[in-house]
C-alpha positions, -999 to +999 in steps of 0.1 A: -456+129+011-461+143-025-445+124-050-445+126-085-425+139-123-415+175-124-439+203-130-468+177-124-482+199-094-470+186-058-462+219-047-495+232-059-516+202-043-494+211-010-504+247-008-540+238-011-540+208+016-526+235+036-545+260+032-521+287+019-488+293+001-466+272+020-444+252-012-431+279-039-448+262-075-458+275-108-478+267-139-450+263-157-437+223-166-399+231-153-389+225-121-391+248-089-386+228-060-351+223-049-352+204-019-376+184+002-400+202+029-425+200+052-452+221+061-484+217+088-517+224+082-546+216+108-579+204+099-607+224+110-635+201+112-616+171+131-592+199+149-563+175+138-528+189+128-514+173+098-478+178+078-475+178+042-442+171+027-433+185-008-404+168-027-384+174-060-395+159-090-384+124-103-371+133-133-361+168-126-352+191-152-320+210-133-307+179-118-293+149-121-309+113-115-281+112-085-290+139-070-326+134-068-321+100-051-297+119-024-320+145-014-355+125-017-328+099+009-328+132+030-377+127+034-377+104+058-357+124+082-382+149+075-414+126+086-393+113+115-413+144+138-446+141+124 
């Protein structure tokens, strides 16, 4: 689960855990995530299948504090399978 301020890089640090462009990001500070996902990605050394999950930013830019608490409510749902 990546957690952290907007623009700080989750979605980046997702894509390259991955392996390839799975989380939209961008260099820019703002935010770009709108809502929590999850992505799987397999370790080829240990052949182990692992899931990254990318979530808004604490503090986002485009919404409010409310808002953020609703939809990072909504991870654990989404680590419920995996």
């Amino acid at each position: 689960l990546l957690v952290g301020e907007t623009g700080e890089g989750k979605s980046f640090i997702g894509n390259l855990l991955v392996g390839r462009e799975a989380f939209k990001s961008s260099d820019q500070s703002g935010s770009v995530t709108q809502d929590c996902s999850k992505e799987s990605g397999t370790d080829a050394n240990l052949n182990v299948e692992f899931h990254v999950i990318d979530s808004v930013g604490l503090f986002d830019t485009a919404k409010s504090q409310t808002q953020v608490h609703e939809i990072m409510a909504g991870v654990a749902e989404l680590g419920v399978t995996g």
